[in-house]
C-alpha positions as protocol buffer text, in pm:
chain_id: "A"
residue {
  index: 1
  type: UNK
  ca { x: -782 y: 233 z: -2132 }
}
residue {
  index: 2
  type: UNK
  ca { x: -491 y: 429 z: -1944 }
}
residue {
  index: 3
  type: UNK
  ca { x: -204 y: 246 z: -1879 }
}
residue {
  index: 4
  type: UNK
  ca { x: -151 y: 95 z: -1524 }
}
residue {
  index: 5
  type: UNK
  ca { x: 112 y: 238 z: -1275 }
}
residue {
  index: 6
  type: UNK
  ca { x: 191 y: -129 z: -1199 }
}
residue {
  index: 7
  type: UNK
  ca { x: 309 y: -167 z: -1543 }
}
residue {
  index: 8
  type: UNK
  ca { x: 721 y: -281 z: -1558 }
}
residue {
  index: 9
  type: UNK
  ca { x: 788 y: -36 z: -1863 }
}
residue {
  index: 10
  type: UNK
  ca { x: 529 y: 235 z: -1921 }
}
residue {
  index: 11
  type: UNK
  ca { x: 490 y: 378 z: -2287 }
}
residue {
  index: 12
  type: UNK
  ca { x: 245 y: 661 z: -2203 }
}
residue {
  index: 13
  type: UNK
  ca { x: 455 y: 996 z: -2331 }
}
residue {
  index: 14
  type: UNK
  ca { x: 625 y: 1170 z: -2066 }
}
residue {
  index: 15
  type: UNK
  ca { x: 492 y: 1463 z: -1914 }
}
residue {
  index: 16
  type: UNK
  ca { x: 693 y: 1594 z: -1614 }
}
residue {
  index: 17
  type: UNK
  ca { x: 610 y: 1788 z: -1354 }
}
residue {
  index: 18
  type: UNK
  ca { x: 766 y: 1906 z: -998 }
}
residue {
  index: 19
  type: UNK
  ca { x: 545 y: 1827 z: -672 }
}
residue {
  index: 20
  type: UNK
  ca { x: 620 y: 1935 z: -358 }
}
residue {
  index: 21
  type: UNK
  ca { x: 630 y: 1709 z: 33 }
}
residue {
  index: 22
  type: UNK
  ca { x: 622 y: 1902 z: 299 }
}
residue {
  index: 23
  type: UNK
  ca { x: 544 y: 1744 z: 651 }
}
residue {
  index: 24
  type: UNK
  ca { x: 690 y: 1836 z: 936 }
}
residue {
  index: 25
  type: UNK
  ca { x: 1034 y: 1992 z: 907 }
}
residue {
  index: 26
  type: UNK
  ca { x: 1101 y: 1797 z: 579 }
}
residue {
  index: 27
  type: UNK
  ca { x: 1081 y: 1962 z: 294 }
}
residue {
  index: 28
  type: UNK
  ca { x: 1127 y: 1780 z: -55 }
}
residue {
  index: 29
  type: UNK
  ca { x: 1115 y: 1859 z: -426 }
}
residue {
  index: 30
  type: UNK
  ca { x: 977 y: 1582 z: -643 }
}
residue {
  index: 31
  type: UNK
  ca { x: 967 y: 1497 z: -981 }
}
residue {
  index: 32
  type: UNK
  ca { x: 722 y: 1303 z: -1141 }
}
residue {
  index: 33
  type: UNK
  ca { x: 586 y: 1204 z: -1484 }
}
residue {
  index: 34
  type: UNK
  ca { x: 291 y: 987 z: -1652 }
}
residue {
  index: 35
  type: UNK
  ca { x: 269 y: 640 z: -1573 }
}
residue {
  index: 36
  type: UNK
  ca { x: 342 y: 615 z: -1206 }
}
residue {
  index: 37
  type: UNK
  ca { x: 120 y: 647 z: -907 }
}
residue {
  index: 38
  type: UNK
  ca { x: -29 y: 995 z: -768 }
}
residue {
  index: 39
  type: UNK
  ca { x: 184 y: 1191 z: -995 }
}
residue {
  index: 40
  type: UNK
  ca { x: 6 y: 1542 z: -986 }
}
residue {
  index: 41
  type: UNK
  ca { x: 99 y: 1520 z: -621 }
}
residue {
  index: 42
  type: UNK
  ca { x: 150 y: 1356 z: -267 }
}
residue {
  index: 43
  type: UNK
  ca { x: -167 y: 1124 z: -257 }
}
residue {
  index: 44
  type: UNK
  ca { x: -394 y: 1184 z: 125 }
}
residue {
  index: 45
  type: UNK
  ca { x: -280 y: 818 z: 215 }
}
residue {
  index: 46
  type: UNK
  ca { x: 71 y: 862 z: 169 }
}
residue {
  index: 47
  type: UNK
  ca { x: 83 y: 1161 z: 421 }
}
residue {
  index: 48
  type: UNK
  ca { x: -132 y: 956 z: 671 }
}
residue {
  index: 49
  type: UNK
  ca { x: 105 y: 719 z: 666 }
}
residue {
  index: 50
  type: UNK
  ca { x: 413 y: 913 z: 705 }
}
residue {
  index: 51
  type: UNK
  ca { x: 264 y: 1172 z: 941 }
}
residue {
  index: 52
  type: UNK
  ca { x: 188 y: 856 z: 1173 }
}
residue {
  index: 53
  type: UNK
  ca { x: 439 y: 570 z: 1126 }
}
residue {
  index: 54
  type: UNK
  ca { x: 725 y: 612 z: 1397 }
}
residue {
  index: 55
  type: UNK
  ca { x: 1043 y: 691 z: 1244 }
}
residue {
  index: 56
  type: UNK
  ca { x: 1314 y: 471 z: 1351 }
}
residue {
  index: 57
  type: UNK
  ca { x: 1684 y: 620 z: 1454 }
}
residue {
  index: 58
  type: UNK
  ca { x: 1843 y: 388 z: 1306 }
}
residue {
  index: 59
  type: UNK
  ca { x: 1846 y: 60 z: 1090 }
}
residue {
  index: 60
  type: UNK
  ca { x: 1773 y: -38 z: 741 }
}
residue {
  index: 61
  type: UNK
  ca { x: 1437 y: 1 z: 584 }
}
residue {
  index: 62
  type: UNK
  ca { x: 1243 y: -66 z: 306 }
}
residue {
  index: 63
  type: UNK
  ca { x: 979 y: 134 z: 96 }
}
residue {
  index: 64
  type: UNK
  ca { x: 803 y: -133 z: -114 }
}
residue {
  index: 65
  type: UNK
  ca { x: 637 y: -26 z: -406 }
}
residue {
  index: 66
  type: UNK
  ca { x: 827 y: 344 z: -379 }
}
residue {
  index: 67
  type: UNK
  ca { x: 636 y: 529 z: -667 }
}
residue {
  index: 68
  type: UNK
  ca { x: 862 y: 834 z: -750 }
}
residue {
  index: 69
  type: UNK
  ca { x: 1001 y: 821 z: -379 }
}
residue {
  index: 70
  type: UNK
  ca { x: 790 y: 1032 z: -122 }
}
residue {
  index: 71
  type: UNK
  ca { x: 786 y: 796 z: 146 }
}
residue {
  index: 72
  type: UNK
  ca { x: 1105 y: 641 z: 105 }
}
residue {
  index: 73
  type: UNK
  ca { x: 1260 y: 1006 z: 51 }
}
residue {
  index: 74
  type: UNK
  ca { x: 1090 y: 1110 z: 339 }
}
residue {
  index: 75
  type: UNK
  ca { x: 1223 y: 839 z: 586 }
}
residue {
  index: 76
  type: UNK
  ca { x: 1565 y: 867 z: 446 }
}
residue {
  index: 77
  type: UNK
  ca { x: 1547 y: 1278 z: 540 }
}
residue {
  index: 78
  type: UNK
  ca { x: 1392 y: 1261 z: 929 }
}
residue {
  index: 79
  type: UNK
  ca { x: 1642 y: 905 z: 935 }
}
residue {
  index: 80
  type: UNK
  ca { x: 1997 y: 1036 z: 841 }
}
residue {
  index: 81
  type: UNK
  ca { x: 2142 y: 727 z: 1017 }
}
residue {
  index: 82
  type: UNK
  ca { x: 1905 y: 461 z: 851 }
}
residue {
  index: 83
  type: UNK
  ca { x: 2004 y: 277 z: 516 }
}
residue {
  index: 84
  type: UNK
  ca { x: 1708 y: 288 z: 314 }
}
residue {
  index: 85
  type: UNK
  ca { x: 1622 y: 77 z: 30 }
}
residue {
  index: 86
  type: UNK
  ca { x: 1304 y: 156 z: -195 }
}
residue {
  index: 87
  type: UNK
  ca { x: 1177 y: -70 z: -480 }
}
residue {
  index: 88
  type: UNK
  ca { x: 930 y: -32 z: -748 }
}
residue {
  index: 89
  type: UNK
  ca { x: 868 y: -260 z: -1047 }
}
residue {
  index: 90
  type: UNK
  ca { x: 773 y: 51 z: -1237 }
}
residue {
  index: 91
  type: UNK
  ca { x: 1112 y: 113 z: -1462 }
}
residue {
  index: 92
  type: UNK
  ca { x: 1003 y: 461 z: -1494 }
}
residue {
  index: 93
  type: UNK
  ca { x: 895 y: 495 z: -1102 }
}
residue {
  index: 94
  type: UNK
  ca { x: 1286 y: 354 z: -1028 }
}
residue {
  index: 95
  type: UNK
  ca { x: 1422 y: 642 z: -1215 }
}
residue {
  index: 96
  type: UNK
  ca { x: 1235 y: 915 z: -1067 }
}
residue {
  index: 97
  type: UNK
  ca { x: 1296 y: 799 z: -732 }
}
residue {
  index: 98
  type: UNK
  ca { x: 1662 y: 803 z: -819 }
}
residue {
  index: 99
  type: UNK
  ca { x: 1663 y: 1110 z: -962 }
}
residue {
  index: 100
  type: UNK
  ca { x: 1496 y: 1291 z: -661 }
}
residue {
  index: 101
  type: UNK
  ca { x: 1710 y: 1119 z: -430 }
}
residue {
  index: 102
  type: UNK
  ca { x: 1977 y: 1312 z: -568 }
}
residue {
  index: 103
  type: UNK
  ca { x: 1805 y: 1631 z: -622 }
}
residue {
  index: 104
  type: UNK
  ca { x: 1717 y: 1624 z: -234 }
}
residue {
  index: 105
  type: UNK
  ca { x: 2082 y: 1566 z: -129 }
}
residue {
  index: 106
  type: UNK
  ca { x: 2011 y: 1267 z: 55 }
}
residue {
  index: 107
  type: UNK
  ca { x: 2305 y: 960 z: 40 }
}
residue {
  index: 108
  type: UNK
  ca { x: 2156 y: 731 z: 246 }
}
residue {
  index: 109
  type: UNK
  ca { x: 1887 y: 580 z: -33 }
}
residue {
  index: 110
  type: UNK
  ca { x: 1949 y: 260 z: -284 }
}
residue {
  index: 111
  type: UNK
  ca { x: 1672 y: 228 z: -513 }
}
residue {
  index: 112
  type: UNK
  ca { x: 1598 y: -125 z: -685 }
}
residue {
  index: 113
  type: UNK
  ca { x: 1392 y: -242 z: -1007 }
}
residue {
  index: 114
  type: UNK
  ca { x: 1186 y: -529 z: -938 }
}
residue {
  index: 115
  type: UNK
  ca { x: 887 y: -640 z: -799 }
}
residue {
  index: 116
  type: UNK
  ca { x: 850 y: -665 z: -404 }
}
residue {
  index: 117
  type: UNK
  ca { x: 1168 y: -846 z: -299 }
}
residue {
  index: 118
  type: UNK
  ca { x: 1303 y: -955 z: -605 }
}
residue {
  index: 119
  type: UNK
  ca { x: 1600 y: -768 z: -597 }
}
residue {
  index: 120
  type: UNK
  ca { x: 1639 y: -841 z: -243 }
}
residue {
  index: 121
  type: UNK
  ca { x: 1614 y: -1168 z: -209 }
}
residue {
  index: 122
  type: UNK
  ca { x: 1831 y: -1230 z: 114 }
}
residue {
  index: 123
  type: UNK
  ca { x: 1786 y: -875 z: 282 }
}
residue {
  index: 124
  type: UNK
  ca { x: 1633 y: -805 z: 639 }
}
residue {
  index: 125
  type: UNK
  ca { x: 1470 y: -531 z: 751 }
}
residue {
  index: 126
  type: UNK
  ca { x: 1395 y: -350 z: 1066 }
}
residue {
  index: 127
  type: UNK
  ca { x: 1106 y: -132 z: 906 }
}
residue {
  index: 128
  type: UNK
  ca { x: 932 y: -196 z: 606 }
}
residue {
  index: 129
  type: UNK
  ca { x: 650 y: 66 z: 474 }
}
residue {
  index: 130
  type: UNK
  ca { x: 370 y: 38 z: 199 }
}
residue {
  index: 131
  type: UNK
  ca { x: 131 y: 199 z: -14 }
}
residue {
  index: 132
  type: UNK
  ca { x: 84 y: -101 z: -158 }
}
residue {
  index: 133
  type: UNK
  ca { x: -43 y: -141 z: -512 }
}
residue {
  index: 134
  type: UNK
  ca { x: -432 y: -208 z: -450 }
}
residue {
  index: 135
  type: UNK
  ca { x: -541 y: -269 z: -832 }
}
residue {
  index: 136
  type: UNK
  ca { x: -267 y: -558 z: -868 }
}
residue {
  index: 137
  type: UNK
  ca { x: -526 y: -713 z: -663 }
}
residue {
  index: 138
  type: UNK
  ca { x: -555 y: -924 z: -323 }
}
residue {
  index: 139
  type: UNK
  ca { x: -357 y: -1245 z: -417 }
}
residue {
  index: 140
  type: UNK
  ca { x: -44 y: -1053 z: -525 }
}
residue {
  index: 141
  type: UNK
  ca { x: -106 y: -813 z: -209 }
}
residue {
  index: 142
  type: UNK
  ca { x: -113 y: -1063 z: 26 }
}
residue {
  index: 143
  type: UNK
  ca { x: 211 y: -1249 z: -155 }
}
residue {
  index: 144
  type: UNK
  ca { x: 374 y: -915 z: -62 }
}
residue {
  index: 145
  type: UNK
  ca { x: 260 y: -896 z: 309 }
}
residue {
  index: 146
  type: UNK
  ca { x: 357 y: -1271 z: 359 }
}
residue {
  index: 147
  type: UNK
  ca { x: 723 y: -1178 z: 182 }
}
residue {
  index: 148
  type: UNK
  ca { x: 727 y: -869 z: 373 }
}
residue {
  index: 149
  type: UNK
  ca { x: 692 y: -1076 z: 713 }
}
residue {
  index: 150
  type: UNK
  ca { x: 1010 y: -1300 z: 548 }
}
residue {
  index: 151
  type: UNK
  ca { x: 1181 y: -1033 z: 502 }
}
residue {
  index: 152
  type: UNK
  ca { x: 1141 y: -849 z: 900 }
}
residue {
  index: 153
  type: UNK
  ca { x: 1437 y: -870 z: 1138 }
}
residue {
  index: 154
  type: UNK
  ca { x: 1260 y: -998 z: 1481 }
}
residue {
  index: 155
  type: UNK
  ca { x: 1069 y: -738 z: 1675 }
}
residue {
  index: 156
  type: UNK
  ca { x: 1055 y: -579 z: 1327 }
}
residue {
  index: 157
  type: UNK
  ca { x: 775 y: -342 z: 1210 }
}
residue {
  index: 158
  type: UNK
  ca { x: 537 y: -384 z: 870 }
}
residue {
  index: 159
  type: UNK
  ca { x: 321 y: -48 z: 829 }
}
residue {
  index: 160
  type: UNK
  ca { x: 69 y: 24 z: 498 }
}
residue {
  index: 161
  type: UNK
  ca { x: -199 y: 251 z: 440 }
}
residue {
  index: 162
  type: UNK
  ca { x: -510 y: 151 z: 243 }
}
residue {
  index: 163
  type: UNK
  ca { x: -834 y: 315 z: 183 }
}
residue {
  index: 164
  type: UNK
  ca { x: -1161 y: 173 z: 404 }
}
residue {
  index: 165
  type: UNK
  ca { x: -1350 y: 157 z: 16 }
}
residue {
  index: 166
  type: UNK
  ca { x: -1064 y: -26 z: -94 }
}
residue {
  index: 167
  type: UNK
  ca { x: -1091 y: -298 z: 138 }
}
residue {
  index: 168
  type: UNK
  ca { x: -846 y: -173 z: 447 }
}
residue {
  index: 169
  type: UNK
  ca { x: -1031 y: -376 z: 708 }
}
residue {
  index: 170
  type: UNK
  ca { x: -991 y: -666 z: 502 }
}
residue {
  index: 171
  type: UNK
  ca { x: -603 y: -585 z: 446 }
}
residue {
  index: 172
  type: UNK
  ca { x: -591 y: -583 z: 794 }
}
residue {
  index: 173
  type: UNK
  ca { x: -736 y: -895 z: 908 }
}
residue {
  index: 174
  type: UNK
  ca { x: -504 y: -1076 z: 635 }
}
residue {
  index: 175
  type: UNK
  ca { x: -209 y: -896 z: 792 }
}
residue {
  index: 176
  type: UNK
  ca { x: -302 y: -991 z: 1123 }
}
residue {
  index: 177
  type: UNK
  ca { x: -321 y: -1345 z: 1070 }
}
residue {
  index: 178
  type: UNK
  ca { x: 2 y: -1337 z: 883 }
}
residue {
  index: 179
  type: UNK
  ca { x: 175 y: -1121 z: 1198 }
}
residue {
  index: 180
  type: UNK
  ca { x: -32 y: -1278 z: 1465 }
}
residue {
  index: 181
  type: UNK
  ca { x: -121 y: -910 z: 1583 }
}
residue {
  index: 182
  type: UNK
  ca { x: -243 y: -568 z: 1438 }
}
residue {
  index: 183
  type: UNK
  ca { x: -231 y: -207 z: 1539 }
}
residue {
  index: 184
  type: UNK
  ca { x: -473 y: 65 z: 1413 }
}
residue {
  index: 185
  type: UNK
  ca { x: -216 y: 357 z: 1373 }
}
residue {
  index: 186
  type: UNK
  ca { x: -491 y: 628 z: 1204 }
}
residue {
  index: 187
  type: UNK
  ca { x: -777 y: 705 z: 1011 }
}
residue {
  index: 188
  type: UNK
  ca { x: -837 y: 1017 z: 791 }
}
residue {
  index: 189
  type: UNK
  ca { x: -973 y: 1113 z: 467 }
}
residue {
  index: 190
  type: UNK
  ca { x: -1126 y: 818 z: 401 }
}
residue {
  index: 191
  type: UNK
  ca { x: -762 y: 578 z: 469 }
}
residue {
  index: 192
  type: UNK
  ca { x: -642 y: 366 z: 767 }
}
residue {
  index: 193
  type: UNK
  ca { x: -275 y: 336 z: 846 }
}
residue {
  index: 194
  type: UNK
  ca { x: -207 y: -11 z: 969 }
}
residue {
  index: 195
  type: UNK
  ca { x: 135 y: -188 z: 1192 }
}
residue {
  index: 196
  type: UNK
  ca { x: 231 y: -519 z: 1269 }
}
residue {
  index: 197
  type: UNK
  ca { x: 522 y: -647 z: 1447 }
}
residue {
  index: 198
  type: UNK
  ca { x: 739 y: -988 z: 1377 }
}
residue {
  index: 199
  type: UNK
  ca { x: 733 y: -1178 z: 1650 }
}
residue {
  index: 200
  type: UNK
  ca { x: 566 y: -877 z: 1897 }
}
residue {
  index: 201
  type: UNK
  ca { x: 742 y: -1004 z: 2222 }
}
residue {
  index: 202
  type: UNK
  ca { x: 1087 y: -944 z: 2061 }
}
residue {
  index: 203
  type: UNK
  ca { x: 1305 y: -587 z: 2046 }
}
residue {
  index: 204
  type: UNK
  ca { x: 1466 y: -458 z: 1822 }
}
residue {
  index: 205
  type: UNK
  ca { x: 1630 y: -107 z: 1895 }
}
residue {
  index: 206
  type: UNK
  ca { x: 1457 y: 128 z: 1633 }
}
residue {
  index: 207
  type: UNK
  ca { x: 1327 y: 439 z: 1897 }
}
């Protein structure tokens, strides 16, 4: 059996390799390796999600479960006044997305080891963005959206992409009762991009 991405220390030997982002007018050089997620290349959901999340203009934001960094990286480039914090619990994953963070020039990135917020216990956030880790399963997902709604400034936004196959709909309903509402941000290639707001009647100045 192949070793899991969610794994805190993978063993499988490396084997590097450079992938490229390109969306919009960003333009990033990756690295990645065995034993993290998508790591021939940019998986369809990821792009979903970052070609239809709003970025904010300013604020601190987290990418939660950050892989070897695209959608962190990617924030952190079209947000050059946001502090953004990624986190994987993938030792391996952490490096990369360190590592690319510095081969893309950008400053404005911490990345942490642990899983979800465990490195961040007393942080709040006015974005926080997922592609969450489906095969740890739906009791540790929905531990993550819970602590992920803990962890929103008011007026704050949670976004993650699933596939429909994968259970997406049933994400979302789980999501919604944790938010109290639910927006359907796109569809495409078989993935839905979902957003939910803490406490939807408040503001917070993110546009």
């Amino acid at each position: 059996m192949s070793e899991h991405y969610y794994a805190n220390k993978p063993t499988a030997a490396h084997q590097r390799q450079v992938v490229r982002l390109d969306i919009n007018d960003v333009h990033l050089v990756l690295v990645t390796d065995t034993g993290v997620f998508s790591r021939r290349g940019v998986d369809a959901g990821t792009r979903l999600l970052l070609e239809s999340v709003p970025a904010p203009a300013e604020g601190v934001m987290l990418d939660m479960g950050c892989g070897y960094g695209p959608i962190g990286l990617y924030f952190a480039a079209v947000c050059p006044y946001c502090q953004v914090h990624m986190s994987d619990i993938n030792e391996r994953a952490v490096e990369l997305s360190r590592e690319n963070a510095v081969r893309n020039g950008l400053r404005n990135v911490t990345v942490f080891c642990g899983e979800a917020f465990a490195p961040l216990q007393k942080q709040k956030y006015h974005l926080i963005v997922t592609n969450p880790p489906i095969r740890a399963g739906k009791q540790c997902l929905l531990q993550m959206f819970s602590a992920a709604h803990r962890h929103l400034l008011p007026g704050g936004r949670f976004a993650f992409v699933a596939r429909t196959q994968q259970g997406a709909k049933t994400l979302a309903k789980a999501v919604e009762q944790i938010f109290g509402n639910i927006t359907d941000l796109a569809r495409g290639g078989g993935y839905r991009v979902y957003m939910a707001y803490k406490d939807a009647d408040a503001t917070v100045a993110l546009d």
